[in-house]
Backbone as JSON, one array per atom type, in Angstrom:
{
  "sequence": "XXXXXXXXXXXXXXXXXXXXXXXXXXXXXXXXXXXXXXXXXXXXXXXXXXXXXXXXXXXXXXXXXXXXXXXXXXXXXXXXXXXXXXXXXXXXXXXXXXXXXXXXXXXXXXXXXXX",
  "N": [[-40.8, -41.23, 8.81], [-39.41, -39.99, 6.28], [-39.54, -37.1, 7.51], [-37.47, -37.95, 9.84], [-35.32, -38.08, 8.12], [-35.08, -36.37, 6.69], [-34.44, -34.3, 8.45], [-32.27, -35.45, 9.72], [-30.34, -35.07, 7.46], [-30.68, -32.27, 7.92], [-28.32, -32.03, 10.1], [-26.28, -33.21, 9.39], [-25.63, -31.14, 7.71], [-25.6, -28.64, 8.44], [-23.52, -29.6, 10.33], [-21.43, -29.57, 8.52], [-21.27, -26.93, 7.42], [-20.51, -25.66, 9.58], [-17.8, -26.6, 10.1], [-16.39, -25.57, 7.87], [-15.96, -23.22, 7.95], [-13.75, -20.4, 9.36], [-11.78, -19.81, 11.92], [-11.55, -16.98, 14.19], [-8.81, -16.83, 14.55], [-7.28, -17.74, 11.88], [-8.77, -15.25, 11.03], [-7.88, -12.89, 11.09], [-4.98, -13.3, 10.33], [-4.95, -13.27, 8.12], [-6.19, -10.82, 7.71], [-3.83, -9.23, 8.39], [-2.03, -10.33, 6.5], [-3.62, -9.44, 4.22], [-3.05, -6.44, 4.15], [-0.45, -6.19, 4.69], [0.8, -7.03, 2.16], [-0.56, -4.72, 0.81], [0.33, -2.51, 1.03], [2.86, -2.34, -0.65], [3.15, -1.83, -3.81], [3.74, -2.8, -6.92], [4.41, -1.11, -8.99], [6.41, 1.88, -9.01], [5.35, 4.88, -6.83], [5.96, 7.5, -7.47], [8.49, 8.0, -9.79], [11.03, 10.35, -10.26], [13.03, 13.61, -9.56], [14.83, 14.56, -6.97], [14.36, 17.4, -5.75], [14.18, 19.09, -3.33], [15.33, 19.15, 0.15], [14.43, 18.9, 3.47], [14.31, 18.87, 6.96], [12.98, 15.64, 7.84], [12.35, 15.29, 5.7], [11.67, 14.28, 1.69], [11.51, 16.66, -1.57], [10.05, 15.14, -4.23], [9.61, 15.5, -7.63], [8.08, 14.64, -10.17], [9.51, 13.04, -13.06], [8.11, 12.54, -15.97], [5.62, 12.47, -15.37], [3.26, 14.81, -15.97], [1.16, 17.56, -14.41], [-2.45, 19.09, -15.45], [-2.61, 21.69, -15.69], [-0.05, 21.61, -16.26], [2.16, 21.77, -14.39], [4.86, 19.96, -12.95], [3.88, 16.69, -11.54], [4.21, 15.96, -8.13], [5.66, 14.98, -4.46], [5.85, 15.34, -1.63], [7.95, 13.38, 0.77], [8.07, 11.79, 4.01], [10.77, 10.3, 5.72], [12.9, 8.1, 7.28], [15.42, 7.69, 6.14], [16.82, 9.61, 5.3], [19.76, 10.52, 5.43], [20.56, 9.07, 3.51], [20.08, 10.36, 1.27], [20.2, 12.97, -1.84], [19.75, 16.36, -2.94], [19.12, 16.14, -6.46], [19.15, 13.49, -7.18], [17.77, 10.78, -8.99], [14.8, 8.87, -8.2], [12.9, 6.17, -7.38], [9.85, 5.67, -5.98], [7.63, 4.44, -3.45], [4.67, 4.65, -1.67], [1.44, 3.69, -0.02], [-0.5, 5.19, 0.95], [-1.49, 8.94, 0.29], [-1.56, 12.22, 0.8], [-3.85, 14.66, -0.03], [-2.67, 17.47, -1.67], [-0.84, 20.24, -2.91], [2.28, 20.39, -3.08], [1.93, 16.88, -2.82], [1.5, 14.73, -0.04], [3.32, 12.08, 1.6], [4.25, 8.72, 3.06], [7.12, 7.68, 2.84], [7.59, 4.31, 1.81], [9.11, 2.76, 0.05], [12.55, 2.99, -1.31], [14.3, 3.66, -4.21], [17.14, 4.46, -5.35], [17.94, 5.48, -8.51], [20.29, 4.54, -11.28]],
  "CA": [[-39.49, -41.61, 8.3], [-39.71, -38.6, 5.9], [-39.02, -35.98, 8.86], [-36.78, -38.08, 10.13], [-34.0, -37.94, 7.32], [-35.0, -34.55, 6.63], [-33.83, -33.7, 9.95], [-30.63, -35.65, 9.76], [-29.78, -34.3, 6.47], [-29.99, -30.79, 7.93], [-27.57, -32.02, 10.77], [-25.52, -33.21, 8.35], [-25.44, -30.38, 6.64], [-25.49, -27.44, 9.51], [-22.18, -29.51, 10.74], [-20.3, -29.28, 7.5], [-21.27, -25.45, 7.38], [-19.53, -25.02, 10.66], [-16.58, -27.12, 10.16], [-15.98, -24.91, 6.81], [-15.62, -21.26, 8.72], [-12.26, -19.81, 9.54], [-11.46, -19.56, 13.05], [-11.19, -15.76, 14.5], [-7.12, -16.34, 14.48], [-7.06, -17.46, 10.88], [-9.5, -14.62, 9.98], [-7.12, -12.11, 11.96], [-4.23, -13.79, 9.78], [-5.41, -12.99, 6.51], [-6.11, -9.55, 7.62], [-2.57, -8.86, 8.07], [-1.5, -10.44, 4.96], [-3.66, -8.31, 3.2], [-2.85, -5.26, 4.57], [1.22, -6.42, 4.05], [0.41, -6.99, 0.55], [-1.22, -3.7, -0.06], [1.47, -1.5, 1.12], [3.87, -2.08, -1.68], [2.42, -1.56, -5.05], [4.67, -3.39, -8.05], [5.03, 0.32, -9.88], [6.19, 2.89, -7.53], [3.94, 5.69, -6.91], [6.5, 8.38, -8.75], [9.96, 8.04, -10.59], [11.66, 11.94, -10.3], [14.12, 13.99, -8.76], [14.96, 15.15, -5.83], [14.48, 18.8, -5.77], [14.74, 19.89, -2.01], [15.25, 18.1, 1.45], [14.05, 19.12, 4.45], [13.82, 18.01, 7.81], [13.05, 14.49, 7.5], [11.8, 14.38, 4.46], [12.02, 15.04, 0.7], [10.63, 16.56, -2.07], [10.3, 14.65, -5.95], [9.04, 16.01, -8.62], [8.24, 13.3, -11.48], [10.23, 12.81, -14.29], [7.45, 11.99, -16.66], [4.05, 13.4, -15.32], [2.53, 16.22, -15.37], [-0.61, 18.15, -14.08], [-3.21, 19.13, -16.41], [-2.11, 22.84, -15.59], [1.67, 21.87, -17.24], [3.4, 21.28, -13.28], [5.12, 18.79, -12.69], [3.37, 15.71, -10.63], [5.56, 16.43, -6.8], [5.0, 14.36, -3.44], [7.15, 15.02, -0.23], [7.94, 12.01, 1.58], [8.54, 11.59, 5.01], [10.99, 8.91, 5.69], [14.23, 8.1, 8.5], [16.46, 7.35, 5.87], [17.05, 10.58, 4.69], [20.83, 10.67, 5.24], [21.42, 8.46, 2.06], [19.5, 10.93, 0.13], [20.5, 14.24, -1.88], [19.24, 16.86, -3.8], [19.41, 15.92, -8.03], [18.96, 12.23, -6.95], [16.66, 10.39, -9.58], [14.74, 7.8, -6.88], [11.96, 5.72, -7.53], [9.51, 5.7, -4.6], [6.6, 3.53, -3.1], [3.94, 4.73, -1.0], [0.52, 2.96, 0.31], [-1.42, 6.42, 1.13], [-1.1, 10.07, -0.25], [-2.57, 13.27, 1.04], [-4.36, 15.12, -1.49], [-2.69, 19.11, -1.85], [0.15, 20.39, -4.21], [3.01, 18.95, -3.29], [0.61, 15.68, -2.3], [2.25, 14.08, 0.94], [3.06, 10.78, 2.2], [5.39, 7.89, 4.44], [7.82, 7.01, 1.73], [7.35, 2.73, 2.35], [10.39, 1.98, -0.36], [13.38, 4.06, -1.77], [15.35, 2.9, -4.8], [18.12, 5.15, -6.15], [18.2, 4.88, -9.56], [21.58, 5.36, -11.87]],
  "C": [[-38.88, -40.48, 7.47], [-39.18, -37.43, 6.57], [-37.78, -36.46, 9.2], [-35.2, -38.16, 9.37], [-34.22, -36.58, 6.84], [-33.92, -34.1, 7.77], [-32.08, -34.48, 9.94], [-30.06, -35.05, 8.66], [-29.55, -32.64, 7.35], [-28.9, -30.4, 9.27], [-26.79, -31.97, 10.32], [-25.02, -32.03, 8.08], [-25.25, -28.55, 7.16], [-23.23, -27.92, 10.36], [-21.36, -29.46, 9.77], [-20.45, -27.91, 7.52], [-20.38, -24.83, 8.63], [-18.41, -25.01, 10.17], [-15.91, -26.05, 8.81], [-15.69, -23.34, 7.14], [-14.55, -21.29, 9.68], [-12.69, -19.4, 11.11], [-11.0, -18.0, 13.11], [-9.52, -15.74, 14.04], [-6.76, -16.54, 12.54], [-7.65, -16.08, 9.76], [-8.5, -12.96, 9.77], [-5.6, -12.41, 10.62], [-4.08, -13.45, 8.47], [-5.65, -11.8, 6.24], [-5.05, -8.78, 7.87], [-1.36, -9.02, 6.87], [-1.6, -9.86, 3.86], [-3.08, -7.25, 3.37], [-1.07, -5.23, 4.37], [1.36, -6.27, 2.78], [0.04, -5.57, -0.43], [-0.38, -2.4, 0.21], [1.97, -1.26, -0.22], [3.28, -2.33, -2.67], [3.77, -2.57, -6.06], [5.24, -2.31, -8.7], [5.19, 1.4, -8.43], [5.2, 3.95, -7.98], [4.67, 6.8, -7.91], [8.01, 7.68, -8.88], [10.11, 9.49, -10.52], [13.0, 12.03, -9.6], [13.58, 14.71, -7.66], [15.11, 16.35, -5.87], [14.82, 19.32, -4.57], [14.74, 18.76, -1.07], [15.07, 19.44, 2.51], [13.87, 18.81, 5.62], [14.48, 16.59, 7.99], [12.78, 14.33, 6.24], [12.23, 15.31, 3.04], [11.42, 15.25, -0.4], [10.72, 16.41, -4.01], [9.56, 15.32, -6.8], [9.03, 14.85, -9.98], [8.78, 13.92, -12.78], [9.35, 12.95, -15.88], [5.97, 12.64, -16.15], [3.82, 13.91, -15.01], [1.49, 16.49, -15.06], [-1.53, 18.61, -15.62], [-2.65, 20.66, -16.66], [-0.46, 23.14, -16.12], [2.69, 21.84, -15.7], [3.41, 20.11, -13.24], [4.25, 17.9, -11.52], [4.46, 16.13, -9.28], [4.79, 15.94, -5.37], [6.29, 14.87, -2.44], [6.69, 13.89, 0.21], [8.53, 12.43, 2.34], [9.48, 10.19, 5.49], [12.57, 9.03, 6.83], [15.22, 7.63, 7.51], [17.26, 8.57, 5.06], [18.36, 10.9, 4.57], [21.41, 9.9, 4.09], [21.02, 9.22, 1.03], [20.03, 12.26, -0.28], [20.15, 14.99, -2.55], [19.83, 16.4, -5.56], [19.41, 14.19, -7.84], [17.88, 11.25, -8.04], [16.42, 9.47, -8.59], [13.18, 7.8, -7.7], [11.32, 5.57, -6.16], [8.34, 5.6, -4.79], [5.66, 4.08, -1.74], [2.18, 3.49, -1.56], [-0.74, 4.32, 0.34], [-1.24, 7.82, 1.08], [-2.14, 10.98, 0.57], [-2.63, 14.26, 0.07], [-3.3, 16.84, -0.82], [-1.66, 18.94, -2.84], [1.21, 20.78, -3.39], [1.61, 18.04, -2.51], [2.27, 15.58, -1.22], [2.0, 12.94, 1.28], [4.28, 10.16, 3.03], [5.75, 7.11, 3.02], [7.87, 5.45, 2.76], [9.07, 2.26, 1.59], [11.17, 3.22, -1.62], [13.81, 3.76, -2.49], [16.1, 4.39, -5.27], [18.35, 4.92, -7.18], [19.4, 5.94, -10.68], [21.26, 6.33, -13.28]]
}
């Protein structure tokens, strides 16, 4: 009798463990939410100006931080909206992933113009 509720208990208890795990599509679901989520940061990555344009893209120099060496912090961004942009521009700007050198580079994600 012993065995035998053993054994149903761990039926029991093997089918609630299923029923509690995320289906491939919800797991799939959640891995795009994160990954939406982690793009845009709440602080952008710099505040500066616009010192040069190029191309597509352009290059900031922060307002506020510097290197340890006394240069300014400076990222080019690559981005398609570059015709609203101009040199002496203060712009706040949002990246997800930087490449390390001096200027650092990245895919400007969000642009603000600030007055």
């Amino acid at each position: 009798m012993k065995k035998f509720s053993l054994i149903i208990s761990l039926l029991f208890l093997s089918i609630g463990l299923l029923g509690c795990q995320k289906s491939g599509n919800e797991e799939e679901l959640d891995k795009e939410i994160s990954k939406s989520t982690e793009k845009i940061t709440v602080k952008p990555t710099i505040i500066g100006e616009i010192v040069q344009i190029e191309g597509e893209r352009f290059l900031v120099e922060s307002i506020t931080e510097k290197l340890p060496d006394g240069r300014p912090d400076a990222i080019w961004f690559s981005t398609d909206e570059i015709e609203s942009l101009k040199v002496g521009l203060t712009v706040s700007v949002w990246t997800n992933a930087i490449e390390d050198s001096y200027p650092q580079q990245a895919n400007a994600e969000k642009i603000e113009i600030n007055e």
